[in-house]
N, C-alpha and C positions, 0 to 999 in steps of 0.2 A: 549757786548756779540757778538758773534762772528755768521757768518751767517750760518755755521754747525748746532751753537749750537741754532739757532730760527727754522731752518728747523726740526730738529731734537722735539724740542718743539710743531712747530706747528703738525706739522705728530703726536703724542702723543695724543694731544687736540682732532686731527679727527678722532681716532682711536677709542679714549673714546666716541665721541658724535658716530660713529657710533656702537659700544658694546650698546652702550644705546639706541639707535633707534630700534636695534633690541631685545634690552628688552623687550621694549614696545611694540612689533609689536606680539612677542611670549605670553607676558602677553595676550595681546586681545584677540589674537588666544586661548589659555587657556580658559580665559572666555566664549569667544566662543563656545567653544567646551562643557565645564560645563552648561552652558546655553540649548547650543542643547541637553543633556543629561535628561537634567531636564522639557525637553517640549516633551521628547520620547515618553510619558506616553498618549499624547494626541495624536500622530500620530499612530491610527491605522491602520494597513495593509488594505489594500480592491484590487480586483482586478481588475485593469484597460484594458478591453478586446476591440484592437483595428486594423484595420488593420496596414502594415507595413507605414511609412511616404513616403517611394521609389514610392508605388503602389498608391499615390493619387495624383504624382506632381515631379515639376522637382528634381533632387538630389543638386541644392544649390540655393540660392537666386536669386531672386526676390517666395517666395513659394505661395502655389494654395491655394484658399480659403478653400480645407478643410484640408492642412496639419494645416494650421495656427487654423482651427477648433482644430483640437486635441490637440495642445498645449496648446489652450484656455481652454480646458476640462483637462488635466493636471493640469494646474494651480489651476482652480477652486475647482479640490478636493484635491487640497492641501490647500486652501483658506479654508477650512473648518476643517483642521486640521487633515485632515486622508493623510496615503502615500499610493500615486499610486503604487499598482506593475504592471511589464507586462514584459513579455516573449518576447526575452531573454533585456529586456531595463534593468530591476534592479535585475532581476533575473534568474540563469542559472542553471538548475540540469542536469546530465548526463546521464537521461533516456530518454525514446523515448517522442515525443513531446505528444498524448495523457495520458502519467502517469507524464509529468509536469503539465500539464494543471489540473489535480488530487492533485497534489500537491500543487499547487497554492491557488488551489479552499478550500483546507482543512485547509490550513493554512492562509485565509481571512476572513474578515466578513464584505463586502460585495461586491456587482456586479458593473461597468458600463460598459455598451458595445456600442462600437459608428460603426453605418453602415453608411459608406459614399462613393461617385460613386468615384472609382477607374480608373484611367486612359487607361487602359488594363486588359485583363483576366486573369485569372490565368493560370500556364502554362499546366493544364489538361484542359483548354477552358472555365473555370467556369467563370460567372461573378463578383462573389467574394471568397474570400477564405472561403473554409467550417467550419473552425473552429469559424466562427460567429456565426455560428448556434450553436457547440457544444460548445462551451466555455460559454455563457449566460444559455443555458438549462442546462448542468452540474449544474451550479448555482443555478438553480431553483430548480431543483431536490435535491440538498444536503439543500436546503432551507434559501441561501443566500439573503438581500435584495437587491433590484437588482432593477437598471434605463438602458431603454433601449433607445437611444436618434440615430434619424434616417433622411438621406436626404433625399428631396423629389423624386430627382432625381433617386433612384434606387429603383425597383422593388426585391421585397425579400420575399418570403414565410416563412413557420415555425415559429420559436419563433416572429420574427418581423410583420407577423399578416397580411397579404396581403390579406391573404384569409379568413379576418374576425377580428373583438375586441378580444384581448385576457386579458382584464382588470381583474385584476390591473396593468398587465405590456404591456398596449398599449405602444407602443414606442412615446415619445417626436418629433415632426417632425421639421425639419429644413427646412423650406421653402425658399431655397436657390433660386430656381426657379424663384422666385415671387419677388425677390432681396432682400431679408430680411440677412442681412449682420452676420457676425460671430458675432459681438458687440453687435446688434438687439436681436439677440436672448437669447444669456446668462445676457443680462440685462429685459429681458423678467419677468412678475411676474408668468408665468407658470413654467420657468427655476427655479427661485428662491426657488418656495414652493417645487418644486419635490425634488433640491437637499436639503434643509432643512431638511426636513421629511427621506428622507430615511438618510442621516447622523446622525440622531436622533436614527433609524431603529440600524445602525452600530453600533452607542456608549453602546446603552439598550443592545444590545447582544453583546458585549462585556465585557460589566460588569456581566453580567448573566452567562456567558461563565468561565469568569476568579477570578469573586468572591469565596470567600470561600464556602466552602461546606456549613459548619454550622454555623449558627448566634449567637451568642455572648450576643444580649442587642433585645428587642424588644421593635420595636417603634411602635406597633399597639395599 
């Protein structure tokens, strides 16, 4: 056989093993993707009410303990099976920012809101941005359940309770101050029960929300 004709051979051979790599590679992806589809059902929207990551730390790595908080707090409610939204992270409508935040809130079922010290003011001088306050009380008001989880480090009035207990939604304290590390905390068993229960909080009114009008069979 002539050395055309094995070049020619082998090139054919590599062509097929790579058509076939990426078979497989698309097959997974499919599956994948049918998988993700069929675990939709579990991931209910909630609304993740957070400052910006820019305003807690530098803009790239080595990041500040409370950016690294809020990705931990990301995670974790998705560790439970519901999806975070947040403004504009997963989601963007073309109204003004108070009737997104409206529309966010209508189309969730339920709250978290994380206040954490900020590196700078905001640029009307505020110590934090004011839509902490309105975005958690919108919630409250439209009767979302709702975890408010807060650093020690900043002083905050209104929904976050400075100026008194506002129970059942005293805020969760991150005693960052006292060195109690981002790990410490959300392995904490006060972390744990709160986010249990109100996930519980989310799923009950979910189902209540999207069930059928009328029942069918009675199991009483």
């Amino acid at each position: 056989m002539s050395k055309d004709k094995l070049k020619d051979k082998h090139h054919d051979s590599s062509s097929k093993e790579a058509i076939s790599n990426e078979k497989h590679k698309q097959a997974y992806a499919d599956m994948n993707d049918l998988n993700d589809a069929a675990s939709a059902f579990f991931r209910i929207p909630v609304f993740f009410s957070h400052q910006n990551l820019f305003t807690l730390g530098p803009s790239q790595p080595p990041l500040s303990q409370e950016q690294l908080f809020i990705i931990r707090l990301f995670k974790e409610i998705q560790k439970v099976l519901l999806f975070p939204r947040t403004i504009p992270n997963t989601d963007q409508y073309p109204n003004t920012t108070l009737e997104n935040i409206r529309t966010m809130i209508n189309s969730s079922y339920g709250t978290i809101a994380a206040l954490l010290k900020p590196t700078r003011a905001t640029g009307q001088g505020e110590p934090y941005s004011p839509f902490l306050q309105i975005e958690p009380s919108m919630s409250l008001q439209y009767g979302l359940p709702l975890i408010l989880v807060k650093q020690d480090t900043i002083s905050a009035g209104g929904i976050w309770g400075d100026a008194g207990p506002l129970a059942p939604y005293t805020p969760l304290t991150w005693h960052s101050s006292t060195g109690v590390t981002v790990n410490e905390f959300f392995e904490s068993v006060q972390w744990k029960e709160a986010l249990q229960n109100w996930a519980g909080q989310v799923r009950s009114g979910y189902f209540i929300q999207t069930g059928p009008e009328y029942k069918y069979s009675c199991n009483d």
